[in-house]
Every structure is written in C-alpha cells, then in structure tokens.
MIKEKE-129093 format. One record per atom (N, C-alpha, C, O): chain; x, y negated, z negated. Coordinates in Angstrom, 1 decimal, always signed. Atoms other than C-alpha are relative to their C-alpha. Layout:
N
+-------+--------+--------+--------+
: chain :      x :      y :      z :
+-------+--------+--------+--------+
:     A :      X :      Y :      Z :
...
+-------+--------+--------+--------+
This chain:
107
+-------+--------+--------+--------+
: chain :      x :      y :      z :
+-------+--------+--------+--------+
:     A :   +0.8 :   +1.0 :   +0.7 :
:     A :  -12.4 :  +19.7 :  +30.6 :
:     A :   -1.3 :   -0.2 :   +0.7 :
:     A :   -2.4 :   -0.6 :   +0.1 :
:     A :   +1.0 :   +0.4 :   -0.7 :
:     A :  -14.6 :  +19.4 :  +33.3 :
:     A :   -1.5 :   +1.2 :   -0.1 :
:     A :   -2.7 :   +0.9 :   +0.0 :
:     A :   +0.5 :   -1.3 :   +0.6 :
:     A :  -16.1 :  +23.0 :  +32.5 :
:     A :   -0.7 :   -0.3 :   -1.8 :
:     A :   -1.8 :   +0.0 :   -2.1 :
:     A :   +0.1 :   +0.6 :   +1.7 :
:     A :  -16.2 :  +21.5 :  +28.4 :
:     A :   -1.4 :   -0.8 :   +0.2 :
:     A :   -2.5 :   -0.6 :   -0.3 :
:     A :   +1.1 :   +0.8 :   +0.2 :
:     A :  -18.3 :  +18.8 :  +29.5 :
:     A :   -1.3 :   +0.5 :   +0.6 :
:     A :   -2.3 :   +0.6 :   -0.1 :
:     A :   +1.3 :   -0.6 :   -0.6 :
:     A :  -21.0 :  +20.3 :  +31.8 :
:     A :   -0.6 :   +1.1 :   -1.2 :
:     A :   -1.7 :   +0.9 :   -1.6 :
:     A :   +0.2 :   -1.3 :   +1.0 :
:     A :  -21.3 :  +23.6 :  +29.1 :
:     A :   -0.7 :   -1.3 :   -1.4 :
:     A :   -1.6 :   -1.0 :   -2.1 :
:     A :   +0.5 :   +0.9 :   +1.0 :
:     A :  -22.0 :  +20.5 :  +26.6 :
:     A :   -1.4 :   -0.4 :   +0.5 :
:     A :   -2.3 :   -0.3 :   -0.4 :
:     A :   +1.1 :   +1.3 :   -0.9 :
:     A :  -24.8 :  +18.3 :  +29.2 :
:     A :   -0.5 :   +1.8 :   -0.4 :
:     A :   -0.9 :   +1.7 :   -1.5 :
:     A :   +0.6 :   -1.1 :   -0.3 :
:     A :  -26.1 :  +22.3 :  +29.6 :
:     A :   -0.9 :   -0.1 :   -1.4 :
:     A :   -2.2 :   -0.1 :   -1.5 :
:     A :   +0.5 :   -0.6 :   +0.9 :
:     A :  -26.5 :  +22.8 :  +25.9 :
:     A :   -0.8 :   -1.0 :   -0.9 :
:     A :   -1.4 :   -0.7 :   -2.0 :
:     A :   +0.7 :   +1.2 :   +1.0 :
:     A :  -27.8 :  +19.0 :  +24.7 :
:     A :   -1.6 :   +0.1 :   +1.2 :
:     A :   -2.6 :   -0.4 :   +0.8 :
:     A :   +1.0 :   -0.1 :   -0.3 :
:     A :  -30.2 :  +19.8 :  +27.7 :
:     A :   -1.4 :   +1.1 :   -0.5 :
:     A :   -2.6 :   +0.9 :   -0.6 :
:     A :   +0.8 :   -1.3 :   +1.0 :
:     A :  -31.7 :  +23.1 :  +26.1 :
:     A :   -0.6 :   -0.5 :   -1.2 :
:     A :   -1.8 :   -0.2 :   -1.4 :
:     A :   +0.2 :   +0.5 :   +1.9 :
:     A :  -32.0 :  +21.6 :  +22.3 :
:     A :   -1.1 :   -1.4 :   +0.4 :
:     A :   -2.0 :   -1.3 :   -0.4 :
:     A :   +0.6 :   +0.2 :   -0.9 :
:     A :  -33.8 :  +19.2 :  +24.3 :
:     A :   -1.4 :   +0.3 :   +0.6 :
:     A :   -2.4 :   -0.4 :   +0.6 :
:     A :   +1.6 :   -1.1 :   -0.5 :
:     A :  -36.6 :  +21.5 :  +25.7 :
:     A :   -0.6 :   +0.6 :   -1.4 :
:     A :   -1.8 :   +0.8 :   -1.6 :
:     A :   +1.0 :   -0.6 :   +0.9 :
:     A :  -36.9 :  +23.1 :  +22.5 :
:     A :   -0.3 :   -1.4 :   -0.9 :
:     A :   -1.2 :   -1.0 :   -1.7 :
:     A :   +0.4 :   +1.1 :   +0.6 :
:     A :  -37.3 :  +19.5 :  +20.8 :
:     A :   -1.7 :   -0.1 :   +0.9 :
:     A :   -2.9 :   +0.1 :   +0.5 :
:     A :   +1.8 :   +0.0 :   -0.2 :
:     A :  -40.3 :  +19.2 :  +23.2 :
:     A :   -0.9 :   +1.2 :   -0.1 :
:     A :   -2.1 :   +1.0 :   +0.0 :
:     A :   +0.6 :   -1.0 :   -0.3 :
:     A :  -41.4 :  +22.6 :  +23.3 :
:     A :   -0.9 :   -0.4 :   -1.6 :
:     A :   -2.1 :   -0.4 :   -1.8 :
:     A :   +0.9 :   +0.2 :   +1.3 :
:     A :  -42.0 :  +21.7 :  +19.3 :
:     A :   -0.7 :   -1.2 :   -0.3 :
:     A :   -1.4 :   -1.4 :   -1.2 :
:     A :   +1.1 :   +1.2 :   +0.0 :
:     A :  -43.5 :  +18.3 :  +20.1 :
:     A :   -0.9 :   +0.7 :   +0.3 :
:     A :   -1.8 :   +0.5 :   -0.6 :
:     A :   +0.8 :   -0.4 :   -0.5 :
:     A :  -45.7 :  +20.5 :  +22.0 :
:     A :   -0.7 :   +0.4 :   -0.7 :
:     A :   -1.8 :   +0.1 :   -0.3 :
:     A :   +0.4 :   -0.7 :   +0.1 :
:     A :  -46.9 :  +22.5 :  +19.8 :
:     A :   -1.5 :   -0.2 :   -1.5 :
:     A :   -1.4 :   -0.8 :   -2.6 :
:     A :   +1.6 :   +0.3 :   +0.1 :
:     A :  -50.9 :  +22.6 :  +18.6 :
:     A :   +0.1 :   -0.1 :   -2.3 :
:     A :   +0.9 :   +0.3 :   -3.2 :
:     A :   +0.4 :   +0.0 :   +1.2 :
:     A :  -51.9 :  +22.1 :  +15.1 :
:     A :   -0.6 :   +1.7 :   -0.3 :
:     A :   -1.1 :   +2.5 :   +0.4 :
:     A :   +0.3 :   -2.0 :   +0.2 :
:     A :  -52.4 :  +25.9 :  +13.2 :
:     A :   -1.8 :   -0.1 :   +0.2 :
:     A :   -2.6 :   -0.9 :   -0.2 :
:     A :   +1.8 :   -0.9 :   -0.7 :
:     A :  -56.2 :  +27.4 :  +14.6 :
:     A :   -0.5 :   +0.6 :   -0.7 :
:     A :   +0.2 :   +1.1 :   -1.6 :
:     A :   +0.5 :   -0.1 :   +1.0 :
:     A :  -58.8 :  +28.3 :  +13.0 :
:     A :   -0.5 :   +1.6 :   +0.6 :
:     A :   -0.3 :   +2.5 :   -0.3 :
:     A :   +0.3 :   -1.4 :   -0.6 :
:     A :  -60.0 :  +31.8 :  +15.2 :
:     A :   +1.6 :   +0.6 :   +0.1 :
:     A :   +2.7 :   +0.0 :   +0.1 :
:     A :   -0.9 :   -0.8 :   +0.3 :
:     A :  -57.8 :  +34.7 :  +15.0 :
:     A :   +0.7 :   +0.1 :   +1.5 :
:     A :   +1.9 :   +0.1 :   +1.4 :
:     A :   -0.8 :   +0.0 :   -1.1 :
:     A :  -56.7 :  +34.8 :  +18.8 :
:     A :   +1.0 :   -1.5 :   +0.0 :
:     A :   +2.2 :   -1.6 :   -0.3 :
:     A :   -1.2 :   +1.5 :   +0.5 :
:     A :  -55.4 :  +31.0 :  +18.6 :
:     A :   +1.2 :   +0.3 :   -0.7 :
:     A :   +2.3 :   +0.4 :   -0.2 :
:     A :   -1.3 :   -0.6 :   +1.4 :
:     A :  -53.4 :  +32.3 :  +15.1 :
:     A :   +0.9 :   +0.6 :   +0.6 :
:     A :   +2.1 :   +0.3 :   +0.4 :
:     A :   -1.2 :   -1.0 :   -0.1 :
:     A :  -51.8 :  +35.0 :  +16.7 :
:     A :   +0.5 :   -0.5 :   +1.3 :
:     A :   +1.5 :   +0.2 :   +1.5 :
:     A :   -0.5 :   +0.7 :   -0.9 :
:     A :  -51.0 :  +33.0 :  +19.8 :
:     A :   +1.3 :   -0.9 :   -0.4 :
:     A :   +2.4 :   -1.1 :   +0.1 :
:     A :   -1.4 :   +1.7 :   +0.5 :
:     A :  -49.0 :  +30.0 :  +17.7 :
:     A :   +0.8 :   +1.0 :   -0.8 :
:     A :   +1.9 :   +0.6 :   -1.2 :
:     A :   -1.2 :   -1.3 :   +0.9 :
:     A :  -47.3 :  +33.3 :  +15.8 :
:     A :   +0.8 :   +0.2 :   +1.1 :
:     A :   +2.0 :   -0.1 :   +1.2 :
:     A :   -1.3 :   -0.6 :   -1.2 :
:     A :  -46.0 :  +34.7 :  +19.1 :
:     A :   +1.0 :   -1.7 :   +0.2 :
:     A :   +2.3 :   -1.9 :   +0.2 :
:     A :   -0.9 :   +1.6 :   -0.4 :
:     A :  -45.2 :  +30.6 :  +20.0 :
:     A :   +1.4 :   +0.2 :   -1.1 :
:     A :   +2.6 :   +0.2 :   -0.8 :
:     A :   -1.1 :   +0.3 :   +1.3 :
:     A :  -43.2 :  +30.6 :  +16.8 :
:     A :   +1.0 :   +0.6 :   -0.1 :
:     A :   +2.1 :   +0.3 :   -0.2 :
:     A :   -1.3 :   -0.8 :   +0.1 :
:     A :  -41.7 :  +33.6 :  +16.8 :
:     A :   +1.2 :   -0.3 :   +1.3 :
:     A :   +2.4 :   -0.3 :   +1.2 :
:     A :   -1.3 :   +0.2 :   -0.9 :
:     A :  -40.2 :  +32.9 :  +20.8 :
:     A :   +0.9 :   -1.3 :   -0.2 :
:     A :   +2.0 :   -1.4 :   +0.2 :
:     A :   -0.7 :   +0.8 :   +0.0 :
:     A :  -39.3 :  +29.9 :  +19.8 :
:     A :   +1.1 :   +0.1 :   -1.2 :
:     A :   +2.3 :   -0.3 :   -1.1 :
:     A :   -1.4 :   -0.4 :   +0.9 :
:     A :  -37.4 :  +30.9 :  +16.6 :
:     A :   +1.1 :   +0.7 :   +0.6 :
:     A :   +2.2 :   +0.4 :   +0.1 :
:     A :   -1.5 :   -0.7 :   -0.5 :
:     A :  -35.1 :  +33.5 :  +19.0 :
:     A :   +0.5 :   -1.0 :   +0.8 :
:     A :   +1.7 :   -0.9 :   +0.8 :
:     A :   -0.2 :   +0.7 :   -0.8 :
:     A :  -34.8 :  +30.8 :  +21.5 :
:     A :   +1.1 :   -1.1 :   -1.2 :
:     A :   +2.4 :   -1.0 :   -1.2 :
:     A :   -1.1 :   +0.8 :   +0.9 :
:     A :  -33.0 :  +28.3 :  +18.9 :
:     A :   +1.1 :   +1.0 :   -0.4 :
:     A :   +2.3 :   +0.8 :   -0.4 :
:     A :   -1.3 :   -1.3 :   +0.6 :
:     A :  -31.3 :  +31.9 :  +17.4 :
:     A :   +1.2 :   -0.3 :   +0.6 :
:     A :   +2.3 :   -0.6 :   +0.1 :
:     A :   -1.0 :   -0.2 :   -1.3 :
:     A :  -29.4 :  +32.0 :  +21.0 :
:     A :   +0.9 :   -1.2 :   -0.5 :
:     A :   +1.9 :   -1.1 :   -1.1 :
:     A :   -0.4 :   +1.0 :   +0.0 :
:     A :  -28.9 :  +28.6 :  +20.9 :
:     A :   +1.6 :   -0.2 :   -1.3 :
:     A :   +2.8 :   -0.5 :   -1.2 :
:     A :   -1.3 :   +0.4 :   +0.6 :
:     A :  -26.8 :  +28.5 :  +17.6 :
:     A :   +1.4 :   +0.2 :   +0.4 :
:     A :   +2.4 :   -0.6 :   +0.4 :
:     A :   -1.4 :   -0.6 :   -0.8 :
:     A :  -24.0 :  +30.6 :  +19.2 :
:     A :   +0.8 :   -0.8 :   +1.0 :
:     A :   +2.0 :   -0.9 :   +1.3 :
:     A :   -0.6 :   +1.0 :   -1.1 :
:     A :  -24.0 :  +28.2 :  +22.0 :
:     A :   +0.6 :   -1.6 :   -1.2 :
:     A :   +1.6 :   -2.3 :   -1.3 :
:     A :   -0.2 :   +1.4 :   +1.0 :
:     A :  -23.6 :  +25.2 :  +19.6 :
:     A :   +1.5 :   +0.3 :   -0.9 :
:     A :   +2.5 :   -0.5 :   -0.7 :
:     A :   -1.4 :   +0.1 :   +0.6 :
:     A :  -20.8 :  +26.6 :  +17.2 :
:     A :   +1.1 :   +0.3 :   +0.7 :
:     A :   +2.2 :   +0.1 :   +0.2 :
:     A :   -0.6 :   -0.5 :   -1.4 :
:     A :  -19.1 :  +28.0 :  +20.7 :
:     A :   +0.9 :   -1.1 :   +0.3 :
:     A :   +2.1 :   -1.3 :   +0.2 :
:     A :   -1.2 :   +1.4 :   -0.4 :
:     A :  -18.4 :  +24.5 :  +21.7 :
:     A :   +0.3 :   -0.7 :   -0.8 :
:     A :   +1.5 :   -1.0 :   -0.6 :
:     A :   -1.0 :   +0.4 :   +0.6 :
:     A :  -17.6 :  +22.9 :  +18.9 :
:     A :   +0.7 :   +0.6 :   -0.7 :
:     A :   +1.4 :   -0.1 :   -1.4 :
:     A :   -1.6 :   -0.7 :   -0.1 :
:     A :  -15.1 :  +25.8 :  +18.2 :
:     A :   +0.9 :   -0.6 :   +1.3 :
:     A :   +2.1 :   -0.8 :   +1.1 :
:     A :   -0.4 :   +0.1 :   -1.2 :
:     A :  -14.3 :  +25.0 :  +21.7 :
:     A :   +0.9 :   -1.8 :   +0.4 :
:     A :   +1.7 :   -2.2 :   +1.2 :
:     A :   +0.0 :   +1.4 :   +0.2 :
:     A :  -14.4 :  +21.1 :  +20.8 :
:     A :   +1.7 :   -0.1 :   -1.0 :
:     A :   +2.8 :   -0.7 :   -0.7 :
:     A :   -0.8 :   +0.2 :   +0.8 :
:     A :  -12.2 :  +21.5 :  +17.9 :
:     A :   +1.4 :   +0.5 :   +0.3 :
:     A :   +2.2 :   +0.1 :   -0.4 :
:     A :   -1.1 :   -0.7 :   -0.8 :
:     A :   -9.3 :  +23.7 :  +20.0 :
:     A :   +0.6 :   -1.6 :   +0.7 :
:     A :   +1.8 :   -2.0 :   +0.6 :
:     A :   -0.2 :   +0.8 :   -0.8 :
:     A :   -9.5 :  +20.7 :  +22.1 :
:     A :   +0.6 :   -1.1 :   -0.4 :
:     A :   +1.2 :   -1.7 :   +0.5 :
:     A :   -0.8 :   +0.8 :   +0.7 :
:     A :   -8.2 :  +18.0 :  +19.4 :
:     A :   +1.1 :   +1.1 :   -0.6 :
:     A :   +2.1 :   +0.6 :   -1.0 :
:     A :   -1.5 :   +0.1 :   +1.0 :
:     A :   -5.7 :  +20.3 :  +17.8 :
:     A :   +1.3 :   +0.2 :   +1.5 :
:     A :   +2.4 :   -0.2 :   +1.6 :
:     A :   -0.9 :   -0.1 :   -1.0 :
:     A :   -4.2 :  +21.1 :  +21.1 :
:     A :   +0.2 :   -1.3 :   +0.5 :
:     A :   +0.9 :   -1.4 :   +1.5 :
:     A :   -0.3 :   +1.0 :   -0.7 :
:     A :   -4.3 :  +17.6 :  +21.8 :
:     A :   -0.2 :   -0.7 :   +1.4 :
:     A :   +0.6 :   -1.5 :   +2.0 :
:     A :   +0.8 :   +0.1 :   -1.2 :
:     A :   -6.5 :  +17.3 :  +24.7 :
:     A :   -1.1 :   -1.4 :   -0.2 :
:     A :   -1.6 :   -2.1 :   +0.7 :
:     A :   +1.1 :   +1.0 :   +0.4 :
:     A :   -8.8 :  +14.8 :  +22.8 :
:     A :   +0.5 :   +0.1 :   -1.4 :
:     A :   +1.3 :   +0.7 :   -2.0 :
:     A :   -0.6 :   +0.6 :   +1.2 :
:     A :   -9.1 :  +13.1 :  +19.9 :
:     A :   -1.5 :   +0.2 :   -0.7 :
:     A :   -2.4 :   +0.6 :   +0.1 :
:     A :   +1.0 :   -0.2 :   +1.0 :
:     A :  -11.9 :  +13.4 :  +17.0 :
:     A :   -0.7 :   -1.7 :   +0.0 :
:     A :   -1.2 :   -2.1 :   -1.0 :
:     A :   +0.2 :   +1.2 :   -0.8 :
:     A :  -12.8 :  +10.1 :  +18.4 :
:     A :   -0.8 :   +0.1 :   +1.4 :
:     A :   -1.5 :   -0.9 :   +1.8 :
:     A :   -0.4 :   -0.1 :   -1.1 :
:     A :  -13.0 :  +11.4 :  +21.6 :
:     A :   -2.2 :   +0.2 :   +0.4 :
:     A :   -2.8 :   +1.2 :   -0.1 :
:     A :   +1.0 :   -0.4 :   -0.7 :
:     A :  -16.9 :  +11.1 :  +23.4 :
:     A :   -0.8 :   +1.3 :   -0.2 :
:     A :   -1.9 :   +1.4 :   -0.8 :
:     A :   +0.4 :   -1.0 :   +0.0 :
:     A :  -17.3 :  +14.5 :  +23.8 :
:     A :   +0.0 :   +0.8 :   -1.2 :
:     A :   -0.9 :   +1.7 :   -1.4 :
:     A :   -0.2 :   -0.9 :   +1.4 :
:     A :  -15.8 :  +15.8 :  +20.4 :
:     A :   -1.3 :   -0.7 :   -0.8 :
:     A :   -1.8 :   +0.0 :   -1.6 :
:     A :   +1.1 :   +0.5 :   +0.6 :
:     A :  -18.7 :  +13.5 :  +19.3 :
:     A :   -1.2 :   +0.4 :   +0.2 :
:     A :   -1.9 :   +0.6 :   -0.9 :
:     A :   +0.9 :   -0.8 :   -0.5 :
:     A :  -21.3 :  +15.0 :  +21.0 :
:     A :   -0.1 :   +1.3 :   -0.5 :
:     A :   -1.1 :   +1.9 :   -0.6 :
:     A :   +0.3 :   -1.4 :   +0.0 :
:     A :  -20.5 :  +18.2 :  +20.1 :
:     A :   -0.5 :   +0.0 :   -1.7 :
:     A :   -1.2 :   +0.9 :   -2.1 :
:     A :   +0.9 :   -0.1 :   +1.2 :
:     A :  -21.5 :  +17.3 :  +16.3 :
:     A :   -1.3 :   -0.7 :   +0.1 :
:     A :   -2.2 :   -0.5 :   -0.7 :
:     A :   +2.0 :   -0.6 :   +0.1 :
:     A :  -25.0 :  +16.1 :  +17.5 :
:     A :   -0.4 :   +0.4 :   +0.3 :
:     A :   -1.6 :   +0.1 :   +0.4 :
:     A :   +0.7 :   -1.4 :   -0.6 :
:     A :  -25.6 :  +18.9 :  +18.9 :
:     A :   -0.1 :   +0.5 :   -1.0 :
:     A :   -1.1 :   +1.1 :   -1.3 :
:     A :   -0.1 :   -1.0 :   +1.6 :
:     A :  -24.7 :  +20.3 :  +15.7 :
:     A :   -1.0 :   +0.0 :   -0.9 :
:     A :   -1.6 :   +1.0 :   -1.3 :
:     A :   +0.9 :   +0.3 :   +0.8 :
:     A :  -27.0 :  +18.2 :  +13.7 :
:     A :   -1.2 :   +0.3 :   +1.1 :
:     A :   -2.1 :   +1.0 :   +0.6 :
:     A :   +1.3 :   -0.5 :   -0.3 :
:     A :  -29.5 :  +18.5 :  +16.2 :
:     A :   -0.6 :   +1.3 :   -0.2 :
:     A :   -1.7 :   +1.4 :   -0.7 :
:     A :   +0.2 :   -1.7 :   -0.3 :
:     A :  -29.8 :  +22.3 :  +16.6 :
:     A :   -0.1 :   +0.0 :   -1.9 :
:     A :   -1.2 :   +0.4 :   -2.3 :
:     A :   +0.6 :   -0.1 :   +1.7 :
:     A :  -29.9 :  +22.0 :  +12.2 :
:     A :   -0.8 :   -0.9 :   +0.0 :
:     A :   -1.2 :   -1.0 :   -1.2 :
:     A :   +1.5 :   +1.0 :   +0.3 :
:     A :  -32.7 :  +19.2 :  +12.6 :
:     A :   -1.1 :   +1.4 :   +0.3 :
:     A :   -1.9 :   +1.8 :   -0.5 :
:     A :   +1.1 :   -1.1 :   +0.0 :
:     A :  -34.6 :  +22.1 :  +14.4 :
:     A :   +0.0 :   +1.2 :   -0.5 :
:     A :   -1.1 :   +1.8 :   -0.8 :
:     A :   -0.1 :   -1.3 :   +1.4 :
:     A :  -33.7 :  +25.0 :  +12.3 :
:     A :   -0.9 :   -0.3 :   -1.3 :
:     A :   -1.7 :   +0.6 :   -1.6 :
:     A :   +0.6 :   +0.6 :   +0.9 :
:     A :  -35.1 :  +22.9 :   +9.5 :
:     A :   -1.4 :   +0.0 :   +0.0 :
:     A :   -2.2 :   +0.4 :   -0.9 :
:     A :   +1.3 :   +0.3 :   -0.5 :
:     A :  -38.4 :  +22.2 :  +11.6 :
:     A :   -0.5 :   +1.1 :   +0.5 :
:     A :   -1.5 :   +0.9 :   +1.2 :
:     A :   +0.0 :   -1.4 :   -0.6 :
:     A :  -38.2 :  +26.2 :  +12.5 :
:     A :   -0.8 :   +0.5 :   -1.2 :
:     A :   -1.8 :   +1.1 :   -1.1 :
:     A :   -0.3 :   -0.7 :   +1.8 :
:     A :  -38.0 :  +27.0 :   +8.3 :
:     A :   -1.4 :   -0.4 :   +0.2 :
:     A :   -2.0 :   +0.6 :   +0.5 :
:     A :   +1.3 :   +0.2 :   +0.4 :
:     A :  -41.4 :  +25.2 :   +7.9 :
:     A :   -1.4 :   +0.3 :   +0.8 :
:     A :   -2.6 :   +0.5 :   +0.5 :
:     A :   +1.3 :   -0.8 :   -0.9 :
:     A :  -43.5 :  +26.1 :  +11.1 :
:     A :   +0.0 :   +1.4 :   -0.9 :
:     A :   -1.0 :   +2.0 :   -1.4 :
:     A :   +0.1 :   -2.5 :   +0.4 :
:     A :  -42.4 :  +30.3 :   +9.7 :
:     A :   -0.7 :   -0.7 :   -1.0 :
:     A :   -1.9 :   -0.5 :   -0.7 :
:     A :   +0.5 :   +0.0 :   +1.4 :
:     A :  -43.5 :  +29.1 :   +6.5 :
:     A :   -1.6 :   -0.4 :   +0.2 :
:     A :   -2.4 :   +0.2 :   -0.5 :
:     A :   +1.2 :   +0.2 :   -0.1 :
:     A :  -46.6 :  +27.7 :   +7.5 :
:     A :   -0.9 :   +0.9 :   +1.0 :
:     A :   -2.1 :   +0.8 :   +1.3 :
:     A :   +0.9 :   -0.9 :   -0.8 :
:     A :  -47.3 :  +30.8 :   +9.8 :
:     A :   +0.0 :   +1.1 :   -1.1 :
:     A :   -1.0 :   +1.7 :   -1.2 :
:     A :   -0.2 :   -1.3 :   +0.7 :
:     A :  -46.5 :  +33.3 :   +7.3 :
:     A :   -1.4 :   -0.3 :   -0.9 :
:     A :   -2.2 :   +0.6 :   -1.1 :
:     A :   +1.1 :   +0.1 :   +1.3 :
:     A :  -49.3 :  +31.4 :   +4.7 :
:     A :   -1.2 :   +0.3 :   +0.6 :
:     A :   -2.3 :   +0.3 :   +0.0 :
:     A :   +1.3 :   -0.2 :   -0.6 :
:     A :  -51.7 :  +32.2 :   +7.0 :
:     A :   -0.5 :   +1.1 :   +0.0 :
:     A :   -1.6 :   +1.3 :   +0.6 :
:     A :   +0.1 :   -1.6 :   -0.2 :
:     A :  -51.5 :  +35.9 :   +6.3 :
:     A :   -0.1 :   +0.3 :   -1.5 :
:     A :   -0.2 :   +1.4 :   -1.9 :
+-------+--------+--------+--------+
C-alpha cells in the first residue's frame, strides 16, 4: 500500500508540472523562429502527457485490484485520487487537442 500511495503522490506530482508547464506557455508568435519553437513546446509536451496516460490507467488498474481484493474501499482516499488523476490527465488532454489545433492552423 505504501508503494500504491507514493506511485500515486509521484504521478499527481507530474500532471502537476505539466498543468504549469501549460500555464507557462506564451501566446502563438508572430516570427517564424518563435512558431517553430511553441511547435517543438507542443509537440514535447504532447509525448510528455502521452507517457503519462499509461501511468494514470496503471494505477487506477492498480486502484481497482485494490477494492476488489478488498484492500480498500471505493470510498477509500486513495481509490479517490486515483480518479482525479484521471480527470485531470483528460482535463489536459482536452487542453493538448486545442494547443495541436491551434498549432497545426498556423501552417
């Protein structure tokens, strides 16, 4: 359990960094080095969440073992957590969809 929880604190820390990495990031530029600068941004940050999903349905596969085995309850703190990680990691997927979209119209 103790391994469940840290692997969770790990992966609400990451979703996390990329939440601010996309606060960070500049309004689209009007010179062509800028442009192709916030493209690379975009693109590392798209594989950067990619990873991430794996880690996210990982633990709550890992979450959900853990209520049927009866280790916790769907109630339980942590089984809670692991669905807002869920929704978070699809808040930024969402907020992924429309950066690409708004890099792609630039071309």
């Amino acid at each position: 359990m103790d391994d469940f929880q840290n692997d969770l604190r790990h992966a609400g820390n990451e979703l996390s960094e990329l939440e601010d990495d996309l606060d960070h990031m500049t309004p689209i530029g009007r010179d062509t080095d800028t442009v192709q600068s916030q493209i690379n941004e975009v693109k590392d940050f798209n594989g950067r969440l990619y990873e991430k999903q794996d880690l996210v349905e990982e633990l709550a596969g890992k979450a959900q073992d853990l209520v049927t085995k009866g280790y916790m309850s769907e109630k339980d703190p942590r089984f809670l957590q692991t669905e807002n990680l869920q929704k978070q990691h699809s808040k930024l997927g969402r907020c992924r969809q429309i950066i690409s979209y708004k890099s792609h119209s630039l071309f």
